[in-house]
C-alpha positions in Angstrom: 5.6 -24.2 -20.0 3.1 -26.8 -20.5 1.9 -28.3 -17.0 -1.3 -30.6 -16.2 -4.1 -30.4 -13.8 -5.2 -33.1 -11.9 -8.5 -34.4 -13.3 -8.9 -31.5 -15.9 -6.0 -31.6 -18.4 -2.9 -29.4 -19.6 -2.8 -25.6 -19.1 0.2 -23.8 -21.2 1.6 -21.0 -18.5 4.0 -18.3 -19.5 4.8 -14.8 -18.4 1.7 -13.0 -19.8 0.1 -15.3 -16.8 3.0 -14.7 -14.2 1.9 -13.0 -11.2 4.8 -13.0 -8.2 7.9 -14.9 -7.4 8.0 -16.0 -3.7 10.6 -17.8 -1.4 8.9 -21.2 -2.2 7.5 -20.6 -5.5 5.6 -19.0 -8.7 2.3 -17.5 -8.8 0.5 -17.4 -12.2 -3.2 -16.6 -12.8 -5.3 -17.5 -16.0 -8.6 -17.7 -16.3 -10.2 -18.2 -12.7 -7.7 -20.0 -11.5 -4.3 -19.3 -9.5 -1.1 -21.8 -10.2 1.3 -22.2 -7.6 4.6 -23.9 -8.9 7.0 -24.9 -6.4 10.4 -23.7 -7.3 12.0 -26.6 -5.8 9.6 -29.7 -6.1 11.0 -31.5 -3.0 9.3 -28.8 -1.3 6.0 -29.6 -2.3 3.1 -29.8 -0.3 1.9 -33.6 0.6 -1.2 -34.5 -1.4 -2.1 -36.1 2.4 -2.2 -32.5 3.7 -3.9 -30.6 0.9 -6.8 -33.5 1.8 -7.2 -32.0 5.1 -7.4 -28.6 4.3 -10.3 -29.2 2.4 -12.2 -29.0 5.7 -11.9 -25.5 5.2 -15.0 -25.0 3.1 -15.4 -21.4 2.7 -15.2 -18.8 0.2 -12.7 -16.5 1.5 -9.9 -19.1 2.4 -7.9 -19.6 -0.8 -6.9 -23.6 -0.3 -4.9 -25.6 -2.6 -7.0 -27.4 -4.8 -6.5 -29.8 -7.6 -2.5 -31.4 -8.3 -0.3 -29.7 -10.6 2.4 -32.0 -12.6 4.9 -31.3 -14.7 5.5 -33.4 -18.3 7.1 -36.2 -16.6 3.9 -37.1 -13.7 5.8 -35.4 -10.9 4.0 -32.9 -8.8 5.0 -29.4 -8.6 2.5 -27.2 -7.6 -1.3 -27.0 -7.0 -4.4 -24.8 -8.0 -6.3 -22.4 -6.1 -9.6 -20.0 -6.5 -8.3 -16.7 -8.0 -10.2 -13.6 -6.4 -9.9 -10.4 -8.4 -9.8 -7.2 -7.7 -8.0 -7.2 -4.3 -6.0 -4.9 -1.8 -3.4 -6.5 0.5 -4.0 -6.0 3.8 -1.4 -3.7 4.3 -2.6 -0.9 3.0 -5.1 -0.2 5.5 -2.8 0.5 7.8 -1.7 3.7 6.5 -3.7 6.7 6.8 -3.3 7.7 2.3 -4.6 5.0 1.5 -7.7 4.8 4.0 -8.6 8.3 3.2 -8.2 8.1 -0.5 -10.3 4.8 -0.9 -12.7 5.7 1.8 -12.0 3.7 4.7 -13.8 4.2 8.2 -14.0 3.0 11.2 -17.2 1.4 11.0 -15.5 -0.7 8.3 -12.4 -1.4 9.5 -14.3 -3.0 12.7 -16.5 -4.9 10.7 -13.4 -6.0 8.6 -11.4 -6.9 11.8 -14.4 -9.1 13.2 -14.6 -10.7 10.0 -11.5 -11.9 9.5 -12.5 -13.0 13.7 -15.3 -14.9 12.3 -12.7 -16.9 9.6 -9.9 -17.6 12.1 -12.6 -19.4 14.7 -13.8 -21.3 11.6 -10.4 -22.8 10.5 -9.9 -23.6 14.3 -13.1 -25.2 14.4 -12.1 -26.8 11.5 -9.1 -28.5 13.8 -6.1 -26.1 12.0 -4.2 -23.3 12.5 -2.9 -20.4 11.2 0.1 -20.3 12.5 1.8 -17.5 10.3 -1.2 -15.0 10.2 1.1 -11.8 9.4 0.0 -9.1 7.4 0.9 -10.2 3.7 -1.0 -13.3 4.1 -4.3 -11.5 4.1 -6.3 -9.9 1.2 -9.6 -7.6 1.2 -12.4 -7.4 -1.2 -11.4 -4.0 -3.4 -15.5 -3.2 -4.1 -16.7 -3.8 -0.2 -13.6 -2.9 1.5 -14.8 -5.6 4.5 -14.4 -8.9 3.3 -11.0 -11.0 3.9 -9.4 -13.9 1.9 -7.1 -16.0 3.5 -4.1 -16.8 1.3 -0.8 -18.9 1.9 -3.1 -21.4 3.4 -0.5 -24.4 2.3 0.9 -23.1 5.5 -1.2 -23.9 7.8 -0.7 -26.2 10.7 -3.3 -29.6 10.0 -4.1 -32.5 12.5 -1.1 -34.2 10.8 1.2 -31.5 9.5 2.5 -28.9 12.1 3.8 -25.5 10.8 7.2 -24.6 11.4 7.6 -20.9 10.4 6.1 -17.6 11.3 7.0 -14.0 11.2 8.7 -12.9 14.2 6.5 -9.5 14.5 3.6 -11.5 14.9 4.9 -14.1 17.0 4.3 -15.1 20.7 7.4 -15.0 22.2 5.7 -16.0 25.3 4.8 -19.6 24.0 7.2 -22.5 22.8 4.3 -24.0 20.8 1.7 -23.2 18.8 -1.9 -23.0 19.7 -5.4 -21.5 18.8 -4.0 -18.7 21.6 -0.9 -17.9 19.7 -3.2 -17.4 16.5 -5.0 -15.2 18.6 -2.2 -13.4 19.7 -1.1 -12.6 15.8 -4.4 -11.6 15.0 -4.3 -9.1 17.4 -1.1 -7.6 16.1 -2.5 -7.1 13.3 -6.1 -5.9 14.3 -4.1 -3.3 16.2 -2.6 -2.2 13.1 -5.5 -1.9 11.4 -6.9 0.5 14.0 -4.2 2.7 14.9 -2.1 2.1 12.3 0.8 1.2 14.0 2.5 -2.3 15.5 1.7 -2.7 19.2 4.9 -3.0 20.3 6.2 0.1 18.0 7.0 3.7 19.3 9.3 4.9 21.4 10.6 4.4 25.0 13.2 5.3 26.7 14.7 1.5 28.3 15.3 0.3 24.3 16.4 0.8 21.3 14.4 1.8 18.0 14.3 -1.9 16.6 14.5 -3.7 19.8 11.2 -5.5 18.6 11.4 -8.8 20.2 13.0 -7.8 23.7 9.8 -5.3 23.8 7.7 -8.3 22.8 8.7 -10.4 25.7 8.6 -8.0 28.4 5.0 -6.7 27.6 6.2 -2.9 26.9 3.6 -2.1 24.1 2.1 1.1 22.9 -0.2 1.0 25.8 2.4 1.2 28.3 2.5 5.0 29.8 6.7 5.6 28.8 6.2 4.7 25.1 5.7 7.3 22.8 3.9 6.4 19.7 4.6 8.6 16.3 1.8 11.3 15.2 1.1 9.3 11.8 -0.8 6.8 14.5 -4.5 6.8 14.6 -5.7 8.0 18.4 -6.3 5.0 20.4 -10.3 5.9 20.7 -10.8 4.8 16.9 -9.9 1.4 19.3 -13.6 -0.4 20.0 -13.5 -0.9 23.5 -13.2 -4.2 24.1 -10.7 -4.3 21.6 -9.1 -2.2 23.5 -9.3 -3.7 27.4 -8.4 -7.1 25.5 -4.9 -5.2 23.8 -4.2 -3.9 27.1 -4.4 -7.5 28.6 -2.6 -9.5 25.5 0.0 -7.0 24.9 0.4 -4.9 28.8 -0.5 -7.9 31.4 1.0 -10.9 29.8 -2.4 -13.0 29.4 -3.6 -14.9 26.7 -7.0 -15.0 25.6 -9.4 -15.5 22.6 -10.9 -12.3 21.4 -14.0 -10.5 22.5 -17.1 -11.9 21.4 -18.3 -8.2 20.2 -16.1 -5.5 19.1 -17.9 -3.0 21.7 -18.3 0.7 21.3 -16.4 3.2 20.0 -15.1 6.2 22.6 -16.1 9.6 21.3 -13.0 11.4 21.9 -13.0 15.2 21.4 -10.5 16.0 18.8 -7.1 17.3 20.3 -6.1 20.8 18.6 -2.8 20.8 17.3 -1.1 24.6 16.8 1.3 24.0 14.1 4.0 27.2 14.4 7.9 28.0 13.1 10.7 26.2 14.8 14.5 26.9 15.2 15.2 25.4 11.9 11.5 25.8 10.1 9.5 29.3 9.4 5.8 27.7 9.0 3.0 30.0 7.5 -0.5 29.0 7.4 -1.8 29.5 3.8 -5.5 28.1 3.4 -7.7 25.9 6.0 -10.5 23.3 4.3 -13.9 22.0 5.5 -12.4 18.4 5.8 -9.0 17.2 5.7 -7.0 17.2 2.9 -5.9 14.4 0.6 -3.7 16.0 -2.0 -3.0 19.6 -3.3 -1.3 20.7 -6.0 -1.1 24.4 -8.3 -1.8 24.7 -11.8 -2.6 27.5 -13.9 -2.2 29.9 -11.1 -5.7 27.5 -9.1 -5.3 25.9 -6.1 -6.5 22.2 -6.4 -7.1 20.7 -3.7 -8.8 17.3 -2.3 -10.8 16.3 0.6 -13.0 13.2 1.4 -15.7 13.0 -1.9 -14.9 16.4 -2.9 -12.6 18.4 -5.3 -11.9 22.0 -5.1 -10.2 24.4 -7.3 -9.8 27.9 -5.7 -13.0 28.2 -3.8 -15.1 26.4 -5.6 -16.1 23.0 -4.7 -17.4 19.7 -6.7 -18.9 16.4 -5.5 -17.1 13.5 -6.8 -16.9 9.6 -6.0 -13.8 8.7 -3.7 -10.5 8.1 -5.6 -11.1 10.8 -8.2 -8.4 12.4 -9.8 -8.5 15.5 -12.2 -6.7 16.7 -15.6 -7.4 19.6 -18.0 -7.3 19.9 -21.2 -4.3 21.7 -23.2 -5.8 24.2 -24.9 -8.7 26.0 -22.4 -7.7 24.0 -19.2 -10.8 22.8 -18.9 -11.2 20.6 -15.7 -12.0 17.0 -16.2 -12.6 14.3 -13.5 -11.6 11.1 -14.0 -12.8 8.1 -11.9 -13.3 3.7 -11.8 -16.6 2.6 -11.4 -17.8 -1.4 -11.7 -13.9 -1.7 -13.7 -14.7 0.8 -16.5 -13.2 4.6 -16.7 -15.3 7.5 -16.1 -15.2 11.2 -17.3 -16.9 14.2 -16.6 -16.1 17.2 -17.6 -17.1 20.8 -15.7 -19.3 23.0 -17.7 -19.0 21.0 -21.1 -19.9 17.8 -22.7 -17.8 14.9 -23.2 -17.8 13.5 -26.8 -19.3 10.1 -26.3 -16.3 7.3 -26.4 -16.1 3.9 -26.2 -16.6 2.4 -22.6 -12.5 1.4 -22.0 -11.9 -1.1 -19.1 -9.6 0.0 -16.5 -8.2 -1.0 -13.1 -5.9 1.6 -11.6 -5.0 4.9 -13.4 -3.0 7.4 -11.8 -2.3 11.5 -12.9 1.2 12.4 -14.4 2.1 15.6 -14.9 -1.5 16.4 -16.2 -1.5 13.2 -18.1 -4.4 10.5 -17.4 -2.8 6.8 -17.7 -4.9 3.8 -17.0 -4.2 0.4 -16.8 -6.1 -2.6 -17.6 -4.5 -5.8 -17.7 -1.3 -6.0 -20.2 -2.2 -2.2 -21.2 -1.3 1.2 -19.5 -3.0 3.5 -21.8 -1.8 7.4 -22.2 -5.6 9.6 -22.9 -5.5 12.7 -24.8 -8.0 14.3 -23.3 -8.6 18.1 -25.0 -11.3 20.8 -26.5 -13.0 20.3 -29.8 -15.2 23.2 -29.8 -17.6 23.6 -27.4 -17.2 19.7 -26.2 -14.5 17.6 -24.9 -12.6 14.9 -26.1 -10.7 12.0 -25.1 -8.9 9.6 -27.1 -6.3 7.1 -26.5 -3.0 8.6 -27.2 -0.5 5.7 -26.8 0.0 2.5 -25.4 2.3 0.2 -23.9 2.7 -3.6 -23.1 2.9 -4.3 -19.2 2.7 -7.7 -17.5 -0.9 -7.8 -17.1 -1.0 -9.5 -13.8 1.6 -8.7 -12.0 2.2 -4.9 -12.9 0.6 -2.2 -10.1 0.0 1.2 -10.0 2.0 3.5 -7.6 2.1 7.9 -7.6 4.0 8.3 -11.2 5.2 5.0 -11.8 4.4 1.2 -12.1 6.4 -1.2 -10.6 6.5 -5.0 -12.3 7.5 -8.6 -12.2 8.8 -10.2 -14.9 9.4 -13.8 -14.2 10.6 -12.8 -10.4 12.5 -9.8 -11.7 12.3 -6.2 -10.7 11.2 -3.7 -13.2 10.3 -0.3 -12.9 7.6 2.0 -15.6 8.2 5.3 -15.5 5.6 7.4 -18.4 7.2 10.7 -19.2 4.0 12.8 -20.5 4.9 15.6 -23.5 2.4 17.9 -24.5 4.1 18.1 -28.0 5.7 15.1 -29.6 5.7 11.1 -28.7 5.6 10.7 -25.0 7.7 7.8 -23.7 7.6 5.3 -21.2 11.0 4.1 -19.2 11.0 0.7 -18.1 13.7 -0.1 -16.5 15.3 -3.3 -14.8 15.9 -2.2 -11.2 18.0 -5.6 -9.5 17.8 -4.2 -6.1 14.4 -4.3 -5.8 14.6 -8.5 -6.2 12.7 -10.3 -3.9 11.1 -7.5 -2.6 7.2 -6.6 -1.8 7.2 -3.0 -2.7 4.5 -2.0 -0.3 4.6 2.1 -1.4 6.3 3.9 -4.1 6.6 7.1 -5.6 8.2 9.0 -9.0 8.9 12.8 -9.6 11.3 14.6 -11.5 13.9 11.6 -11.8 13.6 10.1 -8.3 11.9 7.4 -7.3 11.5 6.5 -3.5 10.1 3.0 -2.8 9.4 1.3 0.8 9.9 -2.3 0.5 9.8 -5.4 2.4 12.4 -8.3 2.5 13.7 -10.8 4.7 11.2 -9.9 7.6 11.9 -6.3 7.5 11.0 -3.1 5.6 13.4 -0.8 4.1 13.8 2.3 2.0 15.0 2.7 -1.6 15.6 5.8 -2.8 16.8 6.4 -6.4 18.2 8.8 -8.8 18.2 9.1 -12.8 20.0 10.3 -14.8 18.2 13.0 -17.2 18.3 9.8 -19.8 17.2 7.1 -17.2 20.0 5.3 -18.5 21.8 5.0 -15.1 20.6 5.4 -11.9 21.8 6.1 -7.6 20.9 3.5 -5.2 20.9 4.1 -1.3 18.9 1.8 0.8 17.8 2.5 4.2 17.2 -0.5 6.2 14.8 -1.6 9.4 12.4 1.4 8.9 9.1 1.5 10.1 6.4 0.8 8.1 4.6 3.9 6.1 3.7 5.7 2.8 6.7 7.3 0.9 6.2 11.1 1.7 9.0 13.3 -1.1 8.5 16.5 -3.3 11.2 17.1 -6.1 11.2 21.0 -6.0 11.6 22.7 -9.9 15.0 23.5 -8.5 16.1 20.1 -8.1 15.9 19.6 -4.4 14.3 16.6 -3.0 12.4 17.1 0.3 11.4 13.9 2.0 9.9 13.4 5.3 10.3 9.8 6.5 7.9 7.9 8.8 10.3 8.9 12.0 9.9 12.2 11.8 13.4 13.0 9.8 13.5 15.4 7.6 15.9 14.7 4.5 17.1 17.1 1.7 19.2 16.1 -0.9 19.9 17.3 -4.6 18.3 15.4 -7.5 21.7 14.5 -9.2 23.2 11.3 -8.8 26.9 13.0 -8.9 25.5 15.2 -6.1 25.4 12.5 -3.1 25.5 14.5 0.3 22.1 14.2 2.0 21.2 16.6 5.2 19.2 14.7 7.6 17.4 17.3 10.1 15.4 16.0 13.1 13.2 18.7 14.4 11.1 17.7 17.3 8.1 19.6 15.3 8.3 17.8 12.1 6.4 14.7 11.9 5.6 12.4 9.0 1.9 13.7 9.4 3.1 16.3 7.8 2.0 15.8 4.3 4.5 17.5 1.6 3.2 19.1 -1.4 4.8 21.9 -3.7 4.1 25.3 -5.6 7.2 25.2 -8.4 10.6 26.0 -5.4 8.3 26.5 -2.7 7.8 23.6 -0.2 4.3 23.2 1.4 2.7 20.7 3.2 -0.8 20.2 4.3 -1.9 18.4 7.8 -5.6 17.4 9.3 -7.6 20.5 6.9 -4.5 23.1 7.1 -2.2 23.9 4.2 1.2 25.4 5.3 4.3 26.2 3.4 7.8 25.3 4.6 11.2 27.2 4.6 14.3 27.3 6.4 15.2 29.8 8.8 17.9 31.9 6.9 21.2 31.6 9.8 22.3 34.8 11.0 25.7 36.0 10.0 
């Protein structure tokens, strides 16, 4: 559609620039630029109030810029910077993702205070925040420590107060809104980011699981001596300490304060041992312990390929690689071959041979499917062949397939994508002889949804997703065409990273972020699920596979998994 920019001209927008469908409005993205269009244009922000918000002159606060108006003059939307190459905030909650893209906690301090820095600013600047939750915040992919504020059309202005705001992040203790209760959501979410876990989360015994708000208002938090938080949280000493002392008095004593001035030190804690051993319903066997701890493992050609921080190891041999590398081998001498980003361009290197000089290929993501390399960069995922030619290797593109360019992303064996605000799943299904394909398929459930995790093996797909101020699992099954599909969706679940294995068998082990341990078959005319809660099986507990046999790695230990056989 054709739309014009106040004081530059008309921009053409169509779905090849469409980015994500919201509760107000569109998101498209061409050039350098981001195009909000409001869905309904009664809505619209006041021209009056984008004028103050241009007091907030700095780089990492995304504010609506110049007018956007449809054919007929009338204002719909408005511009903003775009900033590429971003992670949602989100993400560094979770323990996957901080290991697998190298995140410390040196940066994830420096991260927190900047974002401290940014929120004094805008106050300074006489605004507020108001609705500072954790999808309204994005981080610099390349330095892992720089913020962008986005959604800032929301923010309170000396002449336009703010109405809404999450309720996890909210003050229940106030009736207005203040530089304190900005405060107070920033330290919900700075909590996050250091443990990994919502401060008023866990378990205790006075209330129920989702009781969120009751816990909120009588200051029980994850500080408080009765609450039990889950073992997927970080150990409060990766807390700097005065962090820490100003948690306790936010979130324990009731007070309201601005943050610390200085993050303070970290409290060397000496690491608590953990004897992992059978239980009543489990036999547990130790198989292999690592020098660091483990970020995937899988078997292939009778090696044991394994992961830790910056290194790769199959068998007993190790190799030094960048963070985020994955490995394939080729199909005729399984030769191993590491495959990495670096500065947006795909790297290769192959172990005891030469690569075949190719032509640099842009990429963004890329992601390992059944010994398959797939990248994806922009409105491309790309299939590699990647195989011997003597004593050299090579690696050619092998197929490729259209994707929205913007608003497609990268999950563990699948893609999930927009189109126009609609729900679409890409599932590539590798063969080593013959055309591979590549499902995509429409998946309605999934609308208006932020998928925050995601995962595809074997014809299931298990999604965590977040909707109406709440996160839920979706779990679903294919049919051996992917013509048809199971839906069962779990609702009010805890935050986390999908955690499944679909055995050779077709049994689907899945360990949610309570602790739960699910099994159910991979056949959608096959519905029973057995739900087994074992006080000794945690979501920490990181599943992996050998063909039937169910393994799982935690900390630097590998262990497989079975069920104790019942006496008759």
């Amino acid at each position: 559609m054709k739309y014009f920019i106040q004081g530059k001209g008309a921009v053409q927008l169509s779905q090849n620039e469409f980015i994500a469908k919201g509760g107000e409005g569109e998101i498209y993205g061409k050039d350098d630029t981001i195009y909000k269009i409001y869905l309904d244009p009664s809505k619209m922000i006041p021209e009056a109030k984008i004028r103050e918000l241009q007091a907030l002159m700095r780089p990492n606060i995304l504010k609506p810029g110049a007018i956007i108006s449809d054919p007929k003059n009338k204002p719909v939307g408005f511009c903003m910077d775009w900033i590429k190459d971003t992670i949602p905030l989100c993400k560094f909650f979770t323990n996957d993702f901080r290991n697998r893209v190298g995140v410390t906690d040196d940066s994830t301090a420096e991260l927190t205070e900047n974002m401290k820095d940014t929120i004094q600013f805008v106050h300074q600047s006489s605004c507020l925040i108001v609705d500072g939750n954790e999808f309204n915040y994005l981080v610099n992919g390349k330095d892992l420590i720089t913020p962008f504020f986005i959604d800032v059309d929301s923010y309170q202005t000396p002449n336009f107060p703010a109405t809404a705001i999450m309720p996890s992040i909210r003050d229940w203790h106030s009736k207005s809104f203040s530089a304190l209760t900005d405060w107070f959501s920033f330290a919900v979410i700075a909590c996050q980011l250091f443990v990994g876990i919502h401060p008023f989360k866990g378990s205790h015994p006075d209330y129920k699981k989702n009781d969120l708000e009751r816990r909120m208002k009588d200051n029980i938090s994850i500080f408080n001596p009765k609450v039990r938080v889950p073992p997927t949280a970080r150990d409060f000493s990766k807390i700097p300490s005065e962090y820490l002392a100003w948690f306790i008095d936010l979130f324990e004593k009731g007070k309201r304060l601005a943050p610390p001035k200085s993050a303070g030190q970290l409290v060397i804690m000496i690491p608590k041992i953990t004897v992992i051993q059978s239980t009543d319903n489990f036999e547990i066997s130790l198989l292999k312990e690592f020098e660091n701890d483990l970020l995937w493992y899988f078997r292939y050609a009778g090696m044991n390929i394994a992961a830790v921080q910056k290194k790769i190891f199959m068998d007993k041999t190790g190799y030094s690689v960048p963070p985020a590398t994955d490995i394939v081998f080729t199909t005729k001498m399984q030769t191993p071959v590491f495959a990495s980003i670096s500065d947006g361009y795909l790297k290769l290197s192959a172990i005891g041979k030469s690569l075949v000089p190719f032509a640099d290929m842009k990429a963004q993501d890329k992601m390992i499917v059944n010994n398959a390399l797939y990248v994806r960069h922009e409105g491309n995922l790309i299939e590699m062949n990647i195989d011997d030619v003597g004593d050299k290797v090579l690696a050619v593109v092998k197929n490729v397939w259209n994707i929205m360019p913007h608003s497609a992303e990268i999950f563990a064996g699948l893609l999930y994508q927009s189109v126009l605000g609609k729900p679409y799943l890409v599932i590539p299904l590798p063969k080593k002889d013959g055309a591979s394909v590549c499902i995509i398929k429409a998946v309605p459930e999934l609308e208006n949804c932020r998928i925050i995790d995601a995962k595809h093996d074997s014809g299931v797909c298990i999604l965590i997703a977040f909707k109406e101020n709440a996160y839920r699992r979706v779990v679903l099954k294919f049919d051996e065409q992917y013509d048809n599909y199971d839906c069962r969706i779990t609702e009010n679940i805890d935050p986390g990273t999908v955690n499944f294995i679909t055995l050779d068998n077709g049994i689907v082990i899945s360990i949610h972020d309570d602790g739960a341990l699910e099994i159910f078959s991979k056949r959608a005319d096959k519905p029973d699920v057995n739900l087994i809660r074992d006080p000794d099986i945690d979501a920490s507990m990181r599943l992996c596979k050998d063909a039937n046999k169910v393994l799982f790695f935690k900390g630097n230990k590998l262990y497989s998994l079975s069920m104790v056989k019942t006496k008759k």
